[in-house]
Every structure is written in C-alpha cells, then in structure tokens.
N, C-alpha and C positions, 0 to 999 in steps of 0.2 A: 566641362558641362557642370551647372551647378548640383551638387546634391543635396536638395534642398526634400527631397521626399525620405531623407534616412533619420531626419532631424527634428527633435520635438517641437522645435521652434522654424519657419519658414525662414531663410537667407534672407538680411536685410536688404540687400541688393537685387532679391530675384523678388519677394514683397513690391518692392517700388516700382520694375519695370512689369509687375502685376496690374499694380495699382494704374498704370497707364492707363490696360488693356483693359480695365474696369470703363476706366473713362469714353475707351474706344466702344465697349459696347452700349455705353447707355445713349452718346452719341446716336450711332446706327439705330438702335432702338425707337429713336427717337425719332430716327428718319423713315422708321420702317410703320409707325404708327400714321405720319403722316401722307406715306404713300396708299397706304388701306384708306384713310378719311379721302383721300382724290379719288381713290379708285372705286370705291362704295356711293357715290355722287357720283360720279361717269356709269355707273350699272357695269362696270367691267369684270368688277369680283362677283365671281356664278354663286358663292359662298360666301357670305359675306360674316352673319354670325361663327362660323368654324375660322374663320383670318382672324376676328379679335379673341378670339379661345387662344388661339395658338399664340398671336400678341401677348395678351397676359401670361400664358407658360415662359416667354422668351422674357417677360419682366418680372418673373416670379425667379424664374431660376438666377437671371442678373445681379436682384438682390441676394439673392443669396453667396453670390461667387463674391460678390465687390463688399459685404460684412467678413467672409475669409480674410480678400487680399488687404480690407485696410485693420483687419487685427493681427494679420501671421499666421491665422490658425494654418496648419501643415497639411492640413487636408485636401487643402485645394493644389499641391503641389504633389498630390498620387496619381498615380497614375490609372488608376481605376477612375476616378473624377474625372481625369486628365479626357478619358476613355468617352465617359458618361456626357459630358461636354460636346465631345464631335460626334456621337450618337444623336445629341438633342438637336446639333445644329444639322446632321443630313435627314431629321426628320423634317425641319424648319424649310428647307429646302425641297424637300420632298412634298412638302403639305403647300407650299406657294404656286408648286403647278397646279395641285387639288383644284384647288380656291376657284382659280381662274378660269372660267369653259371658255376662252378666244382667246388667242395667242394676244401678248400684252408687251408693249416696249418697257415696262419697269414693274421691277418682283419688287414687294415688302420685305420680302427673304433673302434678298440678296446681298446687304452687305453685313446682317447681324453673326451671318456664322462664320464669316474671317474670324471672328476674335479667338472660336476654339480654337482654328491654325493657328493662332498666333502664339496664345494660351500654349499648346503643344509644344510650338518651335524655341520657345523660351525657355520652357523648363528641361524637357528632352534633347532637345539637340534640333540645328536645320534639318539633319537629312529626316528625321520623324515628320517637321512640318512640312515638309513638301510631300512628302507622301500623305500628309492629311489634308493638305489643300487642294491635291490631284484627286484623292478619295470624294473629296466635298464636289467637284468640279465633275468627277462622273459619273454621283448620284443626281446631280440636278439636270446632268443631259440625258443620264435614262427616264429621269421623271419628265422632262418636256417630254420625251418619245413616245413613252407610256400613253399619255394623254394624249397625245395628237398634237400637240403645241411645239413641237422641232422647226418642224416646216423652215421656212426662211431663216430661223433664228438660229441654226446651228453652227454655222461660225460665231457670232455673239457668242453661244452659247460653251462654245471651244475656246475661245479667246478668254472665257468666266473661269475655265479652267485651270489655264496656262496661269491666268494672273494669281489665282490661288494659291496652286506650288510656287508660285513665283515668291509670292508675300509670305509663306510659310518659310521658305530657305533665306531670304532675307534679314525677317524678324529672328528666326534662331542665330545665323550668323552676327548679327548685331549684337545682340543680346548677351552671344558668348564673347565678345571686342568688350563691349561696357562691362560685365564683371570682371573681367581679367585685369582691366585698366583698373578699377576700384579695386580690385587684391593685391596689384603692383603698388599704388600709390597708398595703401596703407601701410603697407609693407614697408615702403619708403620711409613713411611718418617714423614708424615703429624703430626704423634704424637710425635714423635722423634722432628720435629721442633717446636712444639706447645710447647715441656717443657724446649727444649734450652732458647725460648723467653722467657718464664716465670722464668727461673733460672737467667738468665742476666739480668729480669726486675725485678721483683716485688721480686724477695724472695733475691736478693743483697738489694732491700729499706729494707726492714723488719732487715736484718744481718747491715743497717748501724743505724738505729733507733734504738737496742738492744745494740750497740757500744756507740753511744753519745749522749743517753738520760738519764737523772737526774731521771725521771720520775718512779719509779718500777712498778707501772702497768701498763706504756705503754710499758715496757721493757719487760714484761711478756705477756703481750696481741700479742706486735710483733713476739715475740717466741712461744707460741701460734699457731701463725698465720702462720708462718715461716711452724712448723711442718705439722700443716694440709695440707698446699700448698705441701710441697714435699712427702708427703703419697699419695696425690693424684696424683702428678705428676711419679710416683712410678708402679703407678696403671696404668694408661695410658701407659706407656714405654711397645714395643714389649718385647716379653720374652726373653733372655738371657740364654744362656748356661746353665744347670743347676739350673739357677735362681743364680748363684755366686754373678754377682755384684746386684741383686736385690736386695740380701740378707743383702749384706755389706751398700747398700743403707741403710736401714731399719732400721742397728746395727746403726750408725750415727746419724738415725733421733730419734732413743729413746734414745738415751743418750744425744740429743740437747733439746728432751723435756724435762726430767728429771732432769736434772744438767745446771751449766750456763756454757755452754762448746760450742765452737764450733768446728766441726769435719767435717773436708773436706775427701770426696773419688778422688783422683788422680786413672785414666786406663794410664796406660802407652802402655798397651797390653793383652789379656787375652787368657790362651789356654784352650782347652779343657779339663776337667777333668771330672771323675767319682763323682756318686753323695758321695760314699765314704767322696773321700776328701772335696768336696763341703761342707759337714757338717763339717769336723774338722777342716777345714781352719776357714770356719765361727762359731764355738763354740771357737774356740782358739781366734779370734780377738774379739768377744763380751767379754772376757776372760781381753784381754790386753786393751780394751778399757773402759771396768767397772773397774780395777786397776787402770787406768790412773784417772780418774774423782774423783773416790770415798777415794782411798788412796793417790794417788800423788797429787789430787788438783791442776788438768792442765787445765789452759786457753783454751789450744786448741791443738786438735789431727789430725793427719793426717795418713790416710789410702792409702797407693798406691799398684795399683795391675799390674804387669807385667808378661808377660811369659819367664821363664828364665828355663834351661838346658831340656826341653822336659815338664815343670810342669809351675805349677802358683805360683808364687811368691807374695806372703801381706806382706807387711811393716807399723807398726804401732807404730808410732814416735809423744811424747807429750812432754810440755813443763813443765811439774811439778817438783814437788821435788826428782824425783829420788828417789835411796837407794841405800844401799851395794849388791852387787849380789853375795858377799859370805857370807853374814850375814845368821847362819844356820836356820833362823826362814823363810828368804825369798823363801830357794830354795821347801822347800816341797810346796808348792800350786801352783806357778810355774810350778814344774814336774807331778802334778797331773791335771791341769787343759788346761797348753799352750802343754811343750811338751809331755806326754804323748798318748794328745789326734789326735794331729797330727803323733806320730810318729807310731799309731792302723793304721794309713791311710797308711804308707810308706813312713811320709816324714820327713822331721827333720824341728827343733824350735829351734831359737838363742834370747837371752835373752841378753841386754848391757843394762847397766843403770850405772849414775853418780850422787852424794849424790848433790842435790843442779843445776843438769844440763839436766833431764829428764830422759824417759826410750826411748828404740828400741826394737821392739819386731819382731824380721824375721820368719814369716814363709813360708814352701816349701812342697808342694803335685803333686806327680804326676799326 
C-alpha cells in the first residue's frame, strides 16, 4: 500500500493514478451538469436552483482536488481529505434524492461520487474502497427511501451498490498491481545500472591487471576477483527470458575462473525461446566453449547472441589452434555433444574451424 500520506511530497506513482481520478471526475462532473440541464427542461428536478448549488460545490471542491493531484501537494493523500471527500460525495448522493419530488430514471449524482471510492481505494487499500463504495451505495438507498423515491427502483438502486464496492475493491487492487510493478521495474533499472558501472569500472581494472602484470598471484587474485564480481553482478541482474543470457553469463564466468581465458558475451538481440532450447543452446555452447579452452588453447572466446529467422542465434568464435573438421576422430563428439543436442530442440549446429586460425561454432533454436 502506498504511503504516500507520511511524506512531504505525494508518491510519483500514486500522483499520476490521482491525476487519472482527476480526469474521471471532471468527466462525471460534466455528465452530471448535463443531466440537471435535461432534467430542469423536463420539470423533473422539484429543486432545481439547490441541483446547481450543489453542482457548483461538486466543481468547487474538484478543482481543488485536481490543483493537489497535478502539483503533489500531500494533502490530498490524508486521510482526513481522504475522509472529507466521501463525506461530500454521500452528501451529493443524499442531496440528488432531495432535488427530485418523483422517482426519476437518472441522478445528476450518480456517477460523481465514485471518484472518492476510488480516490480512497488507491491510496488506502481495496478493502477501505469497498467499504467506502458499500457506504456510498447505502446512503443513496436510504436517501430514495427517505423520500418516497425506492418504490420500483430498489434493485437499480441495490445493483448502484454492489457496483460501488465493486469499483472501489477493483480500483485499489489495481492501483496496488501498477505501483508494485513501477517499484519492481525501477528497481530493475537501478541494478541493471549498478552492474553497467561496475562492468565499465572495476571488473575492465581487474581484465587490465590479469593483461599486464608479471605478477602470477596478483594475476590470479585479479581473476579471482574478476569472477566473484560478475557471479555477483549475475545475481543482481532482473531475470531474463528463460534465464538464456543468465546462463551464457555463467558458461563465461566458469571458464574465466578455470582457465586463463578470457570470454566476452556480445547481445546483439534475443528472442524468445522455449525452455527446450534454452537448455541445448546452453549445453551446446558450454560444449564449444570447454573445447575451445581445454583442446584448442584459445586466449579468448566470444559468445554473441542475436535473434535471427524467428529463433536465437549463439555464435561461439575463439582464437586457438583450430583443427581439421573432417578429421574422422573430430566429428563424433562434435555430433554427440554440439549438434545432436541442439538439433532434439529443433534447431541445427554449424561447425568451421581452420588448423592454425580457430573454431566457429553457430548455433540456431527455435
């Protein structure tokens, strides 16, 4: 629930779905002025000077809610306001049966005081809004009753009810969905920026100190230190599709711990896949990337991932010793570990390598 009433400044997120509620009432307002102008023409309002009083209080007090919600003032997020709001609006409701001396198929008053339910269930919580649109709903059926004006109209008038708490437990459970989702996804941002800096700061020192130090233990401590940093920076990252590129992260950082390799992940682009392929893609490059290290003896590997003809494309390209790719000793492990395992998924595996100029390993899953 937001708490937006403890804070000198109104919650930019509970502000904006204010500012909606602003809109919704001048809306109604608007509709409620025009039912008075038909009804005042039909002689159906017994009162007609006391309907535009009350009009103007319901556009007096408006502006003043919708200058709140479009500056932040915090005011409008007390609960005393909050209070003062559904007071005005079950007078509003109250004062529409007044008006009326013959039962009438449509109130002026009828759809301007939703907004305080609404107003309520957004800032307080659903269960507050449904108890304030039930409240609104059985001030307006005591008011017909009062007056004589029930008669027929008491289902309508039951049904005016129902849909009040209805819209009141709605509007707050929404309300509470969309900020949550706006604090997740900043939240996201904020880590997502926290490992950008950290990749461009401290874990490029570490990759230049494992480059041009004489040192082997500080060469080792750097790398090391390198790994921890991006396991952890790993961790923090929102989730990802699948977990795809998590995963290809991960394939990277244990073969940077393991071996003196370094192995970049390039996104070009990534589509969505099934968890299917998510696994063969990533058994097949853990696949191509321990050949690389362990048999070719490559300085350095690079991983890119794009989405190409409806699937996700890995390309895993080192600079080692290569081999012959029709050497018949090569191809069995090869078709038992890269392509057989991607092509259970549906997709196909390309294999290039040059004795003396590296390997290319392509893989495609739908």
């Amino acid at each position: 629930m937001p708490q937006a009433t403890t804070q000198t400044a109104l919650d930019p997120r509970v502000r904006e779905i204010l500012g909606g509620v602003v809109a919704f009432r001048a809306l109604t307002l608007v509709w409620a002025l025009a039912v008075a102008t038909v009804d005042i023409r039909s002689a159906t309002l017994w009162r007609p000077e006391l309907a535009m009083a009350v009009i103007v209080g319901m556009a007096l007090w408006s502006a003043v809610l919708g200058i709140w919600a479009t500056t932040g003032f915090p005011l409008i997020a007390k609960r005393a306001v909050l209070g003062l709001d559904l007071f005005l609006a079950a007078v509003v409701v109250t004062m529409d049966s007044v008006v009326y001396g013959i039962p009438h198929p449509q109130s002026f008053g009828s759809a301007w005081p939703v907004a305080a339910v609404i107003g309520m269930a957004v800032v307080v919580g659903w269960p507050a809004g449904t108890l304030a649109g039930a409240a609104l709903g059985i001030t307006n059926l005591v008011a017909a009753a009062l007056t004589g004006q029930a008669g027929e109209r008491w289902l309508g008038l039951t049904g005016s009810m129902v849909l009040m708490a209805v819209a009141g437990a709605v509007a707050g459970w929404v309300a509470a969905r969309l900020v949550e989702a706006e604090s997740e996804v900043a939240a996201a941002r904020a880590r997502e920026e926290f490992a950008r800096t950290l990749h461009d700061g401290v874990l490029q020192t570490l990759a230049v100190i494992q480059r041009r130090s004489d040192d082997g233990a500080l060469v080792d401590l750097a790398r090391e230190q390198e790994w921890e940093l991006r396991d952890y920076v790993e961790r923090e990252r929102p989730a990802v599709q699948n977990d795809l590129l998590g995963s290809l992260r991960r394939v990277a950082s244990r073969a940077e711990r393991h071996h003196p390799v370094k192995v970049e992940l390039i996104v070009i682009d990534h589509a969505e896949i099934g968890s299917i392929g998510v696994v063969a893609l990533v058994g097949a490059t853990t696949e191509a990337v321990t050949n690389a290290v362990a048999h070719g003896r490559a300085n350095k590997v690079t991983i890119c991932v794009d989405a190409v003809d409806g699937g996700c494309l890995v390309t895993v390209n080192d600079d080692g010793t290569g081999f012959d790719i029709r050497a018949p000793s090569c191809g069995t492990g090869l078709d038992r570990s890269v392509r057989s395992r991607v092509a259970e998924a549906g997709g196909r595996a390309e294999i290039r390598s040059w004795p003396g100029r590296g390997t290319e390993v392509t893989l495609w899953a739908p």
